[in-house]
C-alpha positions in Angstrom: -29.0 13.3 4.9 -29.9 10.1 6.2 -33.3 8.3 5.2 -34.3 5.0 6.6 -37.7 3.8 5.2 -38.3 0.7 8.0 -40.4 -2.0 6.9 -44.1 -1.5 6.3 -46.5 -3.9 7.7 -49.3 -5.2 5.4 -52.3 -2.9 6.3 -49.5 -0.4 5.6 -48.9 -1.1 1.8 -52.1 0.5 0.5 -51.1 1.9 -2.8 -53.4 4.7 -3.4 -52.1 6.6 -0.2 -50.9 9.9 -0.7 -47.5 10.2 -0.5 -45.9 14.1 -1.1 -43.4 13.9 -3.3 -39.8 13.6 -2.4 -38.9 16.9 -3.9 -40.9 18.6 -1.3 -38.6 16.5 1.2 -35.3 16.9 -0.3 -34.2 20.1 -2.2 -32.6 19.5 -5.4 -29.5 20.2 -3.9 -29.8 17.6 -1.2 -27.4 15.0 -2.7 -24.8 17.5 -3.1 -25.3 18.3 0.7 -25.5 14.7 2.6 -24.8 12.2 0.2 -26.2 9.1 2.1 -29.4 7.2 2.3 -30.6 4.1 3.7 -33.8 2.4 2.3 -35.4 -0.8 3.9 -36.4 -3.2 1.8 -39.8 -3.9 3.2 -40.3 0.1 2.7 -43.5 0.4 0.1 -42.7 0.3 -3.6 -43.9 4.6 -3.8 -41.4 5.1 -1.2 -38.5 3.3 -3.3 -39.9 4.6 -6.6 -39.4 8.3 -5.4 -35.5 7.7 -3.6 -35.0 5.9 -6.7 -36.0 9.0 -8.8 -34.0 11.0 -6.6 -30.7 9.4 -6.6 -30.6 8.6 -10.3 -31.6 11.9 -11.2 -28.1 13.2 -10.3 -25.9 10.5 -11.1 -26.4 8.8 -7.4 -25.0 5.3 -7.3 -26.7 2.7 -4.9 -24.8 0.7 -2.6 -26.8 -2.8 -2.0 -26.0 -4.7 1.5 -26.9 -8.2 2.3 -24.3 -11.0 3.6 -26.4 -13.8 4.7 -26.3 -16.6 2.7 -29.7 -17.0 1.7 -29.4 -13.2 -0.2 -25.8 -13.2 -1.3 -26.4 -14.5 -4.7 -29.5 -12.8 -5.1 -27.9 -9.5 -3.9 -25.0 -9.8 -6.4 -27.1 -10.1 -9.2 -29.6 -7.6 -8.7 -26.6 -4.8 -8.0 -24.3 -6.3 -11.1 -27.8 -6.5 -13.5 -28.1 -2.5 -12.9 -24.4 -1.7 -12.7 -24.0 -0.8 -8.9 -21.7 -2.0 -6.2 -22.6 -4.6 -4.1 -21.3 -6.3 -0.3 -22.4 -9.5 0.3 -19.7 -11.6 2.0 -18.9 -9.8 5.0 -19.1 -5.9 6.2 -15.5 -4.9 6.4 -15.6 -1.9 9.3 -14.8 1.4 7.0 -16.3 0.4 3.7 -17.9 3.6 4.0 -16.1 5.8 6.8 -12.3 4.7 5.9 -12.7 4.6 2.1 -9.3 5.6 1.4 -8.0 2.0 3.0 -10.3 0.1 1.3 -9.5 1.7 -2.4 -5.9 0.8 -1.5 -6.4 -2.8 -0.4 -8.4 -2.3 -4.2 -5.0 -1.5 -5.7 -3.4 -4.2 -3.9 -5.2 -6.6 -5.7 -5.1 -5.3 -8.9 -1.2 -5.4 -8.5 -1.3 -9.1 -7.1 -3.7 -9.5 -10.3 -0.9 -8.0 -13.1 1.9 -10.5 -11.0 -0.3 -13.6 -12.1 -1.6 -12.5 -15.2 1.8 -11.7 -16.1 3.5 -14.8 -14.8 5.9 -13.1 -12.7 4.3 -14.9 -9.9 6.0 -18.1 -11.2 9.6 -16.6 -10.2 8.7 -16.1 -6.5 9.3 -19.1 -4.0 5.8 -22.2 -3.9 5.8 -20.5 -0.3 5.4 -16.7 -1.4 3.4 -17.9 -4.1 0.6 -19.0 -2.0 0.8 -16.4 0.8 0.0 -14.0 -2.3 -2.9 -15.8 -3.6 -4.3 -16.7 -0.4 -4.1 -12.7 -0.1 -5.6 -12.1 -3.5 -8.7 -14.3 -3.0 -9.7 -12.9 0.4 -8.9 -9.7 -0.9 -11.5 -10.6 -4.2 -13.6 -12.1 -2.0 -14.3 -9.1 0.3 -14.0 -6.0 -2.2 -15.1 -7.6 -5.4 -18.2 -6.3 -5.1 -17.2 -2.6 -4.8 -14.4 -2.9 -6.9 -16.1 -0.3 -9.5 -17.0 2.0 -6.5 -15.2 5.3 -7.5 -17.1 7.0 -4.6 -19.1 7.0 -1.9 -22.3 6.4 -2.4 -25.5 8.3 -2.5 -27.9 5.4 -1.4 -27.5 2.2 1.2 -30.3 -0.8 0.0 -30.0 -2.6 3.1 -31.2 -6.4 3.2 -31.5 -7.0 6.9 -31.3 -4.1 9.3 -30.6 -6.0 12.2 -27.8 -8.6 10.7 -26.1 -5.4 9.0 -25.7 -2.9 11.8 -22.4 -2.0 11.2 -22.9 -0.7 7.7 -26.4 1.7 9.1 -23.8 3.1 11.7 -21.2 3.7 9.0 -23.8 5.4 6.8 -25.4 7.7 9.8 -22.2 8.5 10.7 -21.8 9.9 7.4 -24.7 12.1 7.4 
């Protein structure tokens, strides 16, 4: 299942327009079926209220995409405040298609983690030492946002459509 909601234009927003609920669009078994969404952020707030409904009814977790600078921090926030995983430094190809690489770059860093939290990082070589931190923080840097993300998930809250291509290909892909 694949929604894209693309943004509304002003005249567009009127908020007592009829809108059929989403439960005549998607079955209650439509998660289950084709787990991915995309909503556009300009996309009026009835839209959003009623994927919202839908995806938290069943547990759905929401993925929330934005890497340029000016929504980064903004991004991170919004997605941390409610508990959901976030991307917001760069769009690694496969977040969504290849997730079994990216949970085990996720285990890499939690095992480069234990080394320097248990000082066994101290023994290697200065050289090794840095290669593995510099490995670390890129690491961190890319995935920390999705560290939590057990799953695929069952919604994409895209910032900027045309900056994140990548990620709207990834998620059609997926259905």
């Amino acid at each position: 299942m694949l929604v894209y909601v693309p943004p509304l234009s002003a005249d567009e927003l009127i908020p007592d327009r009829a809108v059929p609920p989403m439960t005549d669009v998607f079955p209650a078994n439509a998660l289950a079926a084709a787990p991915m969404g995309l909503i556009g952020v300009g996309a009026s707030e009835v839209v959003v209220q009623q994927i919202y409904d839908l995806t938290f009814r069943y547990g759905g977790r929401v993925l929330f995409v934005g890497t340029k600078r000016q929504a980064a921090d903004p991004v991170a926030n919004i997605a941390k405040s409610c508990g959901m995983p976030f991307v917001n430094e760069r769009w690694l190809g496969g977040i969504l298609t290849n997730f079994r690489t990216i949970r085990s770059r996720l285990k890499r860093l939690e095992e480069l983690e234990g080394l320097e939290a248990s000082g066994e990082m101290a023994t290697f070589s200065k050289k090794r030492q840095s290669t593995l931190s510099r490995e670390r923080k890129k690491i961190f840097r890319n995935l920390s946002g999705i560290r939590e993300m057990n799953r695929l998930p069952e919604t994409l809250v895209v910032i900027d459509p045309n900056k994140e291509k990548n990620s709207i290909k990834e998620a059609r892909i997926l259905g």
